[in-house]
MDTraj code that builds the backbone (N, CA, C; nanometers):
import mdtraj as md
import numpy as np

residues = "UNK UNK UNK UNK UNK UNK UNK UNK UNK UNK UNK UNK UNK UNK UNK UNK UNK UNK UNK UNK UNK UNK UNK UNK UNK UNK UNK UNK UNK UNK UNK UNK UNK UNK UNK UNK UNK UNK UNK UNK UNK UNK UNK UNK UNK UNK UNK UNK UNK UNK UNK UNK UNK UNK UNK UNK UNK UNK UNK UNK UNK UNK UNK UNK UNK UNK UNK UNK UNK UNK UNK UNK UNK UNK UNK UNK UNK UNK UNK UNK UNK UNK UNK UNK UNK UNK UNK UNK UNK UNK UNK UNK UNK UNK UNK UNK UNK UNK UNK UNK UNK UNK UNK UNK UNK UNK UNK UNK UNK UNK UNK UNK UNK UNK UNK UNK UNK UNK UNK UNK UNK UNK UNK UNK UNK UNK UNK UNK UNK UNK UNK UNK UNK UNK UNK UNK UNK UNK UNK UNK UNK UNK UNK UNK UNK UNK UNK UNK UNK UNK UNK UNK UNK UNK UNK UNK UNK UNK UNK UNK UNK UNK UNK UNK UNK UNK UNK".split()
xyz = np.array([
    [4.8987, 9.4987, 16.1942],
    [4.7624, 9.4842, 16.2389],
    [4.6801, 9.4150, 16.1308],
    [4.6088, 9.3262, 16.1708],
    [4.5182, 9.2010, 16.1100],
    [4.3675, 9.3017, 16.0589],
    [4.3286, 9.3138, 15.9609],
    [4.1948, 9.3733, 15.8859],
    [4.1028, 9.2687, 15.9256],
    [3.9953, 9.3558, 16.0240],
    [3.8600, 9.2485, 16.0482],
    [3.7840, 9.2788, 15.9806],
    [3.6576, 9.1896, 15.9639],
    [3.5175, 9.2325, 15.9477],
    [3.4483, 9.2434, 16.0255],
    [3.2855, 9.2684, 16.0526],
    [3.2460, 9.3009, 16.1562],
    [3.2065, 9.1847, 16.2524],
    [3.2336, 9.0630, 16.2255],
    [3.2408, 8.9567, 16.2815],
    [3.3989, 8.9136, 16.3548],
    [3.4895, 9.0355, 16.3244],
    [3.6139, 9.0275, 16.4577],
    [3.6856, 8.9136, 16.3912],
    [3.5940, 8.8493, 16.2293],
    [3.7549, 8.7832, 16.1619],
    [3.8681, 8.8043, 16.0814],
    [3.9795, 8.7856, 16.0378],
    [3.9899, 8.8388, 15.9254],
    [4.0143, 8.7733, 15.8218],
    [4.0693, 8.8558, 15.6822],
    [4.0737, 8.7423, 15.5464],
    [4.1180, 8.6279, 15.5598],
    [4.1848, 8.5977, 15.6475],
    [4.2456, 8.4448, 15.6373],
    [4.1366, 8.3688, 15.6864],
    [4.0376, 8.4023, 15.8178],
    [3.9583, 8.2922, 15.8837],
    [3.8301, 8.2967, 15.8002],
    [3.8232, 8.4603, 15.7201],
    [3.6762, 8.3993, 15.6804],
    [3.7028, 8.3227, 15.5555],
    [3.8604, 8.3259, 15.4874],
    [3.8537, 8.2358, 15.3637],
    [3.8913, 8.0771, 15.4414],
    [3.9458, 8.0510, 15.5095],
    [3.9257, 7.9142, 15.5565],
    [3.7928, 7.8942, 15.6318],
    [3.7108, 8.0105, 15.6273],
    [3.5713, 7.9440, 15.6959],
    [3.4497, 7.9332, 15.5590],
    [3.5120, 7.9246, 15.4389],
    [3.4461, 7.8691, 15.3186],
    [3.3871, 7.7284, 15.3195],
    [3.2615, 7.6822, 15.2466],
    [3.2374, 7.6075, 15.2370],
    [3.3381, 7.5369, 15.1344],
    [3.3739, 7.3968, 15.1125],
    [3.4097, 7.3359, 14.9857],
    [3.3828, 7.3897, 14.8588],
    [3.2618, 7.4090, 14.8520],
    [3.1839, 7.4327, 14.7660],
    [3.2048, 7.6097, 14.6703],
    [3.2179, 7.6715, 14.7302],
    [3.2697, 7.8130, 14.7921],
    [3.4418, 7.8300, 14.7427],
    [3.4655, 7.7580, 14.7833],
    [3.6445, 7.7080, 14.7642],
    [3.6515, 7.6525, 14.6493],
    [3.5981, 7.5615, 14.6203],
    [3.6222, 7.5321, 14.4318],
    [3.5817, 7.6222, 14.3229],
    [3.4426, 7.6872, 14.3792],
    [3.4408, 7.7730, 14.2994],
    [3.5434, 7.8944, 14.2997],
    [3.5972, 7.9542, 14.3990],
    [3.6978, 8.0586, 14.4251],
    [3.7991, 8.0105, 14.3062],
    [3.8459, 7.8732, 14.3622],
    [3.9625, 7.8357, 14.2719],
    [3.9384, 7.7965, 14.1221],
    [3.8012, 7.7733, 14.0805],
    [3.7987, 7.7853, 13.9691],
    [3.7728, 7.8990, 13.8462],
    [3.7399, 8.0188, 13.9394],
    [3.7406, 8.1831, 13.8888],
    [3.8748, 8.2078, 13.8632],
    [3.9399, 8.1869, 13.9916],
    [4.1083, 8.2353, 13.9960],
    [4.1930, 8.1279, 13.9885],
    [4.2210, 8.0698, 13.8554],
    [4.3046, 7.9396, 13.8891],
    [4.4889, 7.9991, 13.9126],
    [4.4489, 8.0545, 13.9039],
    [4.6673, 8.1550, 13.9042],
    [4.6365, 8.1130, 14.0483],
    [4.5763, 8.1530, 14.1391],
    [4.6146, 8.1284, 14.3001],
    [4.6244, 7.9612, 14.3445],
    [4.5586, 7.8531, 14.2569],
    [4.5636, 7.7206, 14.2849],
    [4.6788, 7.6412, 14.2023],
    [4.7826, 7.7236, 14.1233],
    [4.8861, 7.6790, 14.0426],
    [5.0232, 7.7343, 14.0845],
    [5.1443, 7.6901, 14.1721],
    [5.1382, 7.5299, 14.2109],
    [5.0603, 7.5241, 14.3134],
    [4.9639, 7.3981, 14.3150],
    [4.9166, 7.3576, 14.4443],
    [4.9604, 7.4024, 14.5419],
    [4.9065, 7.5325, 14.6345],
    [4.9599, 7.5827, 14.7250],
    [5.0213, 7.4799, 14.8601],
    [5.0800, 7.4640, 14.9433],
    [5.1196, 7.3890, 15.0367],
    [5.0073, 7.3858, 15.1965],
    [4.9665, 7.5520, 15.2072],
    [4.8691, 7.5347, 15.3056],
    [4.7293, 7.6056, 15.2375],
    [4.6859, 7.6333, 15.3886],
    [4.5749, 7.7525, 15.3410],
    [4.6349, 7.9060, 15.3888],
    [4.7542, 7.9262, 15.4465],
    [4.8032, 8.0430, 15.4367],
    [4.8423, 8.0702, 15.3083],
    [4.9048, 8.0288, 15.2602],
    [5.0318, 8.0283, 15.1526],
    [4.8122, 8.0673, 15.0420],
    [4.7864, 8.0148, 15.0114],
    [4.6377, 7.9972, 14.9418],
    [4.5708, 8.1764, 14.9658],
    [4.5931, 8.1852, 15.1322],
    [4.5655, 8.3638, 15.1346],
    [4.6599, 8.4295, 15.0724],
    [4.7827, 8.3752, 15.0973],
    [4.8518, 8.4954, 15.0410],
    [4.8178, 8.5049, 14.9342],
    [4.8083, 8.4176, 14.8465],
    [4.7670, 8.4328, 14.6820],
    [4.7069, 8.5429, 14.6203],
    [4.5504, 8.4959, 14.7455],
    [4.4483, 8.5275, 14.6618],
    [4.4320, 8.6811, 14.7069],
    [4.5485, 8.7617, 14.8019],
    [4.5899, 8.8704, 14.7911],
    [4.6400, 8.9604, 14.7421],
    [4.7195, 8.8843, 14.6594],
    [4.8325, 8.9112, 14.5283],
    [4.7586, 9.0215, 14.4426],
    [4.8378, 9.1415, 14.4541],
    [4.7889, 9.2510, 14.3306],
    [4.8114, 9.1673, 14.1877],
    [4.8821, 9.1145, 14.1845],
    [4.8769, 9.0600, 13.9969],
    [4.7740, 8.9396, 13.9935],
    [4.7599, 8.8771, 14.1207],
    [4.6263, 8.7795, 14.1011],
    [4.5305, 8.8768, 14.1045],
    [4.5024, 8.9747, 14.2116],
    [4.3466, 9.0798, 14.1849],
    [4.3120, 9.1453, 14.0567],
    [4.4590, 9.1625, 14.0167],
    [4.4660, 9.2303, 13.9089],
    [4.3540, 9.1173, 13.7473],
    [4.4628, 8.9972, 13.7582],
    [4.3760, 8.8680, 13.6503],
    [4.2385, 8.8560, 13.6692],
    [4.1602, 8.8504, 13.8060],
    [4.0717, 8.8415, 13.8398],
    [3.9913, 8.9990, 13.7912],
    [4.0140, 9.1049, 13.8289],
    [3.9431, 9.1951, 13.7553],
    [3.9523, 9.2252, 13.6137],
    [4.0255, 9.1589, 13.5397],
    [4.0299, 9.1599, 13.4277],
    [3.8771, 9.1264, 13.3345],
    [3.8419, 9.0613, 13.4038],
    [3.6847, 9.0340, 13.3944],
    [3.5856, 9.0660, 13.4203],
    [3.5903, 9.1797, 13.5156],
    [3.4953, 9.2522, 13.5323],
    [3.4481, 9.3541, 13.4350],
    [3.2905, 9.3738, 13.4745],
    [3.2372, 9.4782, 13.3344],
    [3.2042, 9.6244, 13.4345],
    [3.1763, 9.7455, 13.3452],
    [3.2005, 9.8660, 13.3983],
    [3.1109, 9.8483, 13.4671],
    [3.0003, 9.7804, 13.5341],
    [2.9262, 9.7307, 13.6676],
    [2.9777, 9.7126, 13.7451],
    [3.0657, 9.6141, 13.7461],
    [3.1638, 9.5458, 13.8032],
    [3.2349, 9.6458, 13.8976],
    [3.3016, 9.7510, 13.8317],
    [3.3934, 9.8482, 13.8299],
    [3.3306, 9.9243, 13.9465],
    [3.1890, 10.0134, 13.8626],
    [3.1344, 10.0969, 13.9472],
    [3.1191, 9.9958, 14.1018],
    [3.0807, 9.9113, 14.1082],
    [3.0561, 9.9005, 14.2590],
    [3.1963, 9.8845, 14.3432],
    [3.2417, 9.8387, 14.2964],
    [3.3966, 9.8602, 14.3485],
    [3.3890, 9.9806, 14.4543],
    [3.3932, 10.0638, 14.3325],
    [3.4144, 10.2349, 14.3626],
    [3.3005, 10.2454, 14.4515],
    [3.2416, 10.2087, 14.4416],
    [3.0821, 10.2095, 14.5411],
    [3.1466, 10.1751, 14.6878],
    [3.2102, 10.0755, 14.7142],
    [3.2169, 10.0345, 14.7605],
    [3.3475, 10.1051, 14.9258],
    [3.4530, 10.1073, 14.7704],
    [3.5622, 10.1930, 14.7816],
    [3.5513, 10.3567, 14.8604],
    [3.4384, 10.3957, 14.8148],
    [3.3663, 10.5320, 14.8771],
    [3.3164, 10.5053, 15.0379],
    [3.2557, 10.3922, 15.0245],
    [3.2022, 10.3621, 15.1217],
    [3.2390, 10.3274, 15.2796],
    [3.4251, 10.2819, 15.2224],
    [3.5048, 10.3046, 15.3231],
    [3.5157, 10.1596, 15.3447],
    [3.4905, 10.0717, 15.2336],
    [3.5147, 9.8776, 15.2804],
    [3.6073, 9.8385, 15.2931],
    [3.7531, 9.8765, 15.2227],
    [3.8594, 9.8864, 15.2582],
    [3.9563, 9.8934, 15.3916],
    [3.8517, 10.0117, 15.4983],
    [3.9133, 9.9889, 15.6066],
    [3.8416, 9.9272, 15.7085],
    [3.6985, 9.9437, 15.6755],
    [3.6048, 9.9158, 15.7408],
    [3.5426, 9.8166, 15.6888],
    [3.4313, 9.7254, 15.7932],
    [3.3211, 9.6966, 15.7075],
    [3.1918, 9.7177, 15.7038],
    [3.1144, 9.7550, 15.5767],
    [3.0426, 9.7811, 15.5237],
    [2.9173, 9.7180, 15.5179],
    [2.7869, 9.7439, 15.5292],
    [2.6898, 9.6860, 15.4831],
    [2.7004, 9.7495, 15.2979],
    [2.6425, 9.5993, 15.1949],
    [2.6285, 9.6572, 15.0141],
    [2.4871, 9.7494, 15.0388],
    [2.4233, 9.7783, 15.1431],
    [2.3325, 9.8823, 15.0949],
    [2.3810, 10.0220, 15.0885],
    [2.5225, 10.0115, 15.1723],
    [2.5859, 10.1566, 15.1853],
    [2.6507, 10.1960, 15.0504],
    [2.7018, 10.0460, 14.9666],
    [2.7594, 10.1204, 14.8322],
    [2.5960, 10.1025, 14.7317],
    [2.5572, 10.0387, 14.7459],
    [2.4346, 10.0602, 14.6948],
    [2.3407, 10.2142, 14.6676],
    [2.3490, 10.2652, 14.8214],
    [2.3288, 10.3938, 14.8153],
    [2.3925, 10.5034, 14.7247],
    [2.5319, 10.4855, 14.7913],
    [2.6282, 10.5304, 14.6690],
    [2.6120, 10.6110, 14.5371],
    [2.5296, 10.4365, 14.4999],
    [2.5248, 10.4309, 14.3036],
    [2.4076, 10.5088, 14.2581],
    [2.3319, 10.4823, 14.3709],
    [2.1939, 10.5400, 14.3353],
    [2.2131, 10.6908, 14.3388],
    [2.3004, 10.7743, 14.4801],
    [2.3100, 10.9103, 14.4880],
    [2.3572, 10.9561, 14.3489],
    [2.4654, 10.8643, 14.2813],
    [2.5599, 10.9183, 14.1471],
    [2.4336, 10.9048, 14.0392],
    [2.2813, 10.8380, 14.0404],
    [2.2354, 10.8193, 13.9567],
    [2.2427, 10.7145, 13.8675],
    [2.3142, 10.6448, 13.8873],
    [2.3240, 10.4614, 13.8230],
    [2.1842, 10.3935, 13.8519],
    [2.1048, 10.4038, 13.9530],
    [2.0687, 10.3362, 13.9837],
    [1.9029, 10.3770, 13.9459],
    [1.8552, 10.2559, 13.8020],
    [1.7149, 10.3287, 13.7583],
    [1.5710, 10.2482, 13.8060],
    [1.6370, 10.1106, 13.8217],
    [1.5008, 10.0289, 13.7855],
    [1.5553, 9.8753, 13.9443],
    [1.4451, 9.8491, 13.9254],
    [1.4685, 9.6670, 13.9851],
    [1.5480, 9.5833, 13.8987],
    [1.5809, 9.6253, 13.7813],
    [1.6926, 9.5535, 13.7218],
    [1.8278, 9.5754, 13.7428],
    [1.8377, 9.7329, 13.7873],
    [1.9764, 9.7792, 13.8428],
    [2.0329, 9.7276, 13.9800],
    [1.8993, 9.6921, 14.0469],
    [1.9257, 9.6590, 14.2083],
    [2.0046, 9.5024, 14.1778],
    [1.8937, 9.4567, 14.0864],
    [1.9095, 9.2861, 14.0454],
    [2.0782, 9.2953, 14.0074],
    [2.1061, 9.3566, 13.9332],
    [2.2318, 9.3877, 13.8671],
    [2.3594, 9.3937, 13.9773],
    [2.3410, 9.4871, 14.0649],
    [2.3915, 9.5021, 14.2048],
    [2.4253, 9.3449, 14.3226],
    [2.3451, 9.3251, 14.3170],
    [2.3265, 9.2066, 14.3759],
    [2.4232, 9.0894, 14.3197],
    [2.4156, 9.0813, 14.1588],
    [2.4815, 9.0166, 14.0840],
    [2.6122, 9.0446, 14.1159],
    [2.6407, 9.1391, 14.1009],
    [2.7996, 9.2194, 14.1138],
    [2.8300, 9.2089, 14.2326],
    [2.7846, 9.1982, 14.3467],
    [2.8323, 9.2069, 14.4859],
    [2.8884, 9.0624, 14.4788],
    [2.8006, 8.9621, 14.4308],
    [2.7988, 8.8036, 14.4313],
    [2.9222, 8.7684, 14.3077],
    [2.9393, 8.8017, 14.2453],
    [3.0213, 8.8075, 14.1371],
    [3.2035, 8.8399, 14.2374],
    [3.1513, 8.9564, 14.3004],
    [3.2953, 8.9878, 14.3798],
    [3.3469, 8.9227, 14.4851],
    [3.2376, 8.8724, 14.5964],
    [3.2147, 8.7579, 14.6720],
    [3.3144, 8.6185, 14.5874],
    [3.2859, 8.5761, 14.5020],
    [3.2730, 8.4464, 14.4573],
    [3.4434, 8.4338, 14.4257],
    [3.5097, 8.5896, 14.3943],
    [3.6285, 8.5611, 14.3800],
    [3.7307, 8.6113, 14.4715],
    [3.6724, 8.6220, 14.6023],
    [3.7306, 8.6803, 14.7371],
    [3.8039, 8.8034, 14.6989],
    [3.7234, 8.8429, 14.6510],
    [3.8067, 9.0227, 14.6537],
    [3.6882, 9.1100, 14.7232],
    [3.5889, 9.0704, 14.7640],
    [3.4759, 9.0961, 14.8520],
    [3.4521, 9.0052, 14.9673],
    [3.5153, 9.0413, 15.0982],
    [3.4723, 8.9175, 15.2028],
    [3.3762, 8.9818, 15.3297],
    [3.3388, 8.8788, 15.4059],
    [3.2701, 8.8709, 15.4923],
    [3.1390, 8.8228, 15.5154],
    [3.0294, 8.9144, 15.5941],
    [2.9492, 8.8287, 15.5872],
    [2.7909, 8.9293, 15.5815],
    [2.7320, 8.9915, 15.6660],
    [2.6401, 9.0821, 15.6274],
    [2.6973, 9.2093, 15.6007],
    [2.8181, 9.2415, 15.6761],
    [2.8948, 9.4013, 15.6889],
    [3.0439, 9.2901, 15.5841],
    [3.0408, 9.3664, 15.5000],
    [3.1574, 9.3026, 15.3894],
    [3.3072, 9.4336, 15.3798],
    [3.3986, 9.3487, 15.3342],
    [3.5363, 9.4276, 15.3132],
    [3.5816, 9.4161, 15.1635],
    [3.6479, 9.4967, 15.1517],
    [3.7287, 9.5519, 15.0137],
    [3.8558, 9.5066, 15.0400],
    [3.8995, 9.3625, 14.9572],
    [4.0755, 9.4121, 14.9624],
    [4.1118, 9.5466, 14.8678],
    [4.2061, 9.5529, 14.9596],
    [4.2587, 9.7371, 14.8846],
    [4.3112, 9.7370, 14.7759],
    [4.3601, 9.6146, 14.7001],
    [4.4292, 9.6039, 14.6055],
    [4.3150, 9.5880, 14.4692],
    [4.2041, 9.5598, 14.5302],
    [4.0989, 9.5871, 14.4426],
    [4.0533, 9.7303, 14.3479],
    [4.0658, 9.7965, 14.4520],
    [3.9957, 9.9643, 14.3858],
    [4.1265, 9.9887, 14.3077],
    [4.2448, 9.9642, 14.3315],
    [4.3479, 10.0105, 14.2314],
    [4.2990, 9.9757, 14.0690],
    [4.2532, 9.8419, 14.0452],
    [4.1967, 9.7984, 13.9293],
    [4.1054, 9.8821, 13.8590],
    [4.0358, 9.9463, 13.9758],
    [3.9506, 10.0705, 13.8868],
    [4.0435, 10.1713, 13.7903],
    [3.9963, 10.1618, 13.6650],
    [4.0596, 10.2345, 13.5154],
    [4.0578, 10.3887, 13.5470],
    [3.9100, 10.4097, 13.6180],
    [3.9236, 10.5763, 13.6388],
    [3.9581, 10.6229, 13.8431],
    [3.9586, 10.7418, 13.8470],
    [4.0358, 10.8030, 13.9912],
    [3.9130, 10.7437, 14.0717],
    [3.8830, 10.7088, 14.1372],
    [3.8140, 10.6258, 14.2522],
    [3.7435, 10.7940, 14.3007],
    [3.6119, 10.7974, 14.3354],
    [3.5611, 10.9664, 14.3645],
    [3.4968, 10.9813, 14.2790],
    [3.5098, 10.9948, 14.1444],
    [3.4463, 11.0226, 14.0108],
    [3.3178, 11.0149, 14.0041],
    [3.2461, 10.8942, 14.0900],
    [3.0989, 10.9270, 14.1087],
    [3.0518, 10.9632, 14.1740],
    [3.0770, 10.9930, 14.2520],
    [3.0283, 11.1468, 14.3427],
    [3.0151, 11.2571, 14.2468],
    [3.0549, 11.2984, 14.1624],
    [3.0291, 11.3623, 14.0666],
    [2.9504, 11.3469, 13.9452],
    [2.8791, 11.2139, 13.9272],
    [2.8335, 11.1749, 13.7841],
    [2.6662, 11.2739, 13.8022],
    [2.6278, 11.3110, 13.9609],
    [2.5020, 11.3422, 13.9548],
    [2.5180, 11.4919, 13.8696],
    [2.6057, 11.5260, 13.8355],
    [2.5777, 11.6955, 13.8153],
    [2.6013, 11.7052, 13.6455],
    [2.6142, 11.5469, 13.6060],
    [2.6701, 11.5301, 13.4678],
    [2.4719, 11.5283, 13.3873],
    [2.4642, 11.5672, 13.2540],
    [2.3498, 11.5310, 13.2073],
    [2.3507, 11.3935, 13.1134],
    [2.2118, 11.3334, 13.1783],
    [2.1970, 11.2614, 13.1016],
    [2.1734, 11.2525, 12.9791],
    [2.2183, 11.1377, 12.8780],
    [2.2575, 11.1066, 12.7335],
    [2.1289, 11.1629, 12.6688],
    [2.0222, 11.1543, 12.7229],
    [1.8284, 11.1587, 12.6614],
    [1.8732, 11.2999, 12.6877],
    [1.8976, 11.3482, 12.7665],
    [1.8851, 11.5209, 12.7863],
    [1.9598, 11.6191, 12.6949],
    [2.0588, 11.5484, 12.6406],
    [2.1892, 11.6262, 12.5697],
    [2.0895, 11.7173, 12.4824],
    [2.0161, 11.6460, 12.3594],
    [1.9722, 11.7157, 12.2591],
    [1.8882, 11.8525, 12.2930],
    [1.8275, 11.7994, 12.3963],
    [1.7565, 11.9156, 12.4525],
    [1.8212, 12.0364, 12.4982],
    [1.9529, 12.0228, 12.6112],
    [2.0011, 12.1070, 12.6219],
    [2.1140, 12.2025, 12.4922],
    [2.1160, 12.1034, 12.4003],
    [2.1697, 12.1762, 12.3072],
    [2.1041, 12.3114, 12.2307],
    [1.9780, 12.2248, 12.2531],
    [1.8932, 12.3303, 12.1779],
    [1.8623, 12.4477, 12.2557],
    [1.9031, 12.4117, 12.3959],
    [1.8565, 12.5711, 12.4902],
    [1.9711, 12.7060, 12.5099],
    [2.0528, 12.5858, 12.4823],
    [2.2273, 12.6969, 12.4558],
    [2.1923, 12.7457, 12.3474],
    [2.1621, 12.6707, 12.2183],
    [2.1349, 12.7389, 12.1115],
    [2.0703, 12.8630, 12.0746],
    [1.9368, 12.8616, 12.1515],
    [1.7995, 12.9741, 12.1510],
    [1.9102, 13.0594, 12.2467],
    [1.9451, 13.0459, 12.3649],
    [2.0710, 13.1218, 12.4756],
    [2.1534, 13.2096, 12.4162],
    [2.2264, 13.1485, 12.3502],
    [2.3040, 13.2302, 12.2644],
    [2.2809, 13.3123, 12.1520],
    [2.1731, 13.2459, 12.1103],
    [2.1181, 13.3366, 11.9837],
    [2.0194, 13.4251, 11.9964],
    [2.0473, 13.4599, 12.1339],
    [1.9634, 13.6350, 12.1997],
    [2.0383, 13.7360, 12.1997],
])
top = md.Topology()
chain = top.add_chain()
for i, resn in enumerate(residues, 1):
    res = top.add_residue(resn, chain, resSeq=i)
    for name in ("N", "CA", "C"):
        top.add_atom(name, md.element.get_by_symbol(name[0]), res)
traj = md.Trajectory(xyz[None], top)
């Protein structure tokens, strides 16, 4: 069975429904998938499917990068597709998410994942699956970051265990 997006295509039609433009840049992020000159544009999907190509390609990503993945990954893009406000939400529930620079940041990273087809579609987007494997930590983990304290808070709470204990 063929993985759609919510436009009923899948990875193969929406990467042959790239602009030129779109396509050079793809191939110039990921040049491992354009070496040898592939023969079609199948042989070109298969590539840019390749766990050891997803793998080169996330090699570059920064722990932004990462988290939306997992954002993403939570979100169920993998089997489904997704609107980025749903992993968006996500980041914000785990607490990542502080300012208009984080959103800006987001945006960046969605476009960043886009650009090297490991994010496809078109308003409702997909996860190849071979993506979230690249994540360093267990995929879930932020669902949990809300109950963690923040770095500004530590000192404080140190000091309340402290007075705590020393009753």
């Amino acid at each position: 069975m063929k993985r759609q997006n919510a436009d009923g295509n899948t990875f193969d039609q929406w990467l042959m429904g790239l602009s030129d433009n779109q396509l050079v840049t793809l191939l110039s992020l990921r040049p491992d998938v354009a070496v040898p000159p592939p023969l079609n544009v199948a042989v070109l999907c298969d590539r840019v499917r390749l766990r050891a190509s997803v793998q080169r390609a996330m090699d570059e990503a920064d722990y932004f990068v990462l988290s939306v993945v997992e954002a993403f990954s939570l979100a169920g893009a993998e089997k489904a597709p997704v609107t980025p406000d749903a992993a968006w939400q996500i980041i914000r529930q785990a607490g990542l998410a502080g300012d208009a620079t984080t959103a800006l940041g987001f945006d960046e990273r969605v476009e960043w994942l886009r650009q090297r087809g490991l994010l496809w579609g078109g308003k409702e987007v997909r996860l190849l699956p071979e993506v979230s494997e690249c994540v360093p930590w267990r995929v879930g983990r932020m669902r949990q970051l809300n109950a963690v304290v923040p770095v500004a808070d530590v000192a404080q709470r140190m000091a309340e265990l402290s007075e705590a204990n020393a009753k």
